[in-house]
N, C-alpha and C positions, 0 to 999 in steps of 0.2 A: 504494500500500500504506500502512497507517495505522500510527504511528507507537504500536513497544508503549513501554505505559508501567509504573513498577515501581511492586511496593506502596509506599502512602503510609508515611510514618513519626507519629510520634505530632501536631507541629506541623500538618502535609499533613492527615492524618484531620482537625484539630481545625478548621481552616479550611473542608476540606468542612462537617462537618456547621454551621460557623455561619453559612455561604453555603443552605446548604439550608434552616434554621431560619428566616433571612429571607424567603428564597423564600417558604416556605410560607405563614409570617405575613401577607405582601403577599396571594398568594392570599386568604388569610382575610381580611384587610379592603376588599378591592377587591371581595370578593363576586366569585371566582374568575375576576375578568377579566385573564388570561393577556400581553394585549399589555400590559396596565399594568404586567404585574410581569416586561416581558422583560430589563432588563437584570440583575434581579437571577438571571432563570435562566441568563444566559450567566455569568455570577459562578458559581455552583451547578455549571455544568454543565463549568466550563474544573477545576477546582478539587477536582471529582469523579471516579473512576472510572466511564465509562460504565456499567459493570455496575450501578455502587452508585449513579446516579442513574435508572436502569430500578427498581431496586430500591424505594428510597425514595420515586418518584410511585407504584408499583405498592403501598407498603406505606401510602400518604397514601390513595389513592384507595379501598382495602378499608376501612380505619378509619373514614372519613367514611360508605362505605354500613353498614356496620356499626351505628354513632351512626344513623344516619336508621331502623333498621328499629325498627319499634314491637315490645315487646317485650310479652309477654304474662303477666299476674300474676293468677292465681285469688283470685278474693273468696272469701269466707270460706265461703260457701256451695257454691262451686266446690273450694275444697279439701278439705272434710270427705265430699263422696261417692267 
């Protein structure tokens, strides 16, 4: 059985997210190679509520395809009909 854990306190929260703020950064510059940046997810991940680090790749990985979709902006001749 896994071992519950209580909510973070202001310190606790502030540690997570600058464990995860790393994490992610390494992703971004390793060009999202994963094994390069594992110790900083075991850092992220020991540091984190599981929920909130489900949370946080799930709210990284929308934003990123978000950013990549090309967005669509009418020329001027496009907007006037």
């Amino acid at each position: 059985m896994s071992e519950e854990r209580k909510a973070p306190n202001r310190r606790a929260r502030a540690e997570c997210h600058s464990n995860r703020d790393a994490y992610f950064e390494c992703l971004t510059n390793k060009n999202e190679d994963r094994a390069a940046c594992a110790e900083l997810f075991e850092k992220f991940e020991a540091t984190c509520m599981p929920s909130w680090v489900k949370h946080f790749v799930r709210q990284r990985e929308w934003n990123r395809e978000k950013a990549a979709r090309v967005t669509f902006v009418p020329t001027d001749d496009e907007a006037k009909a």
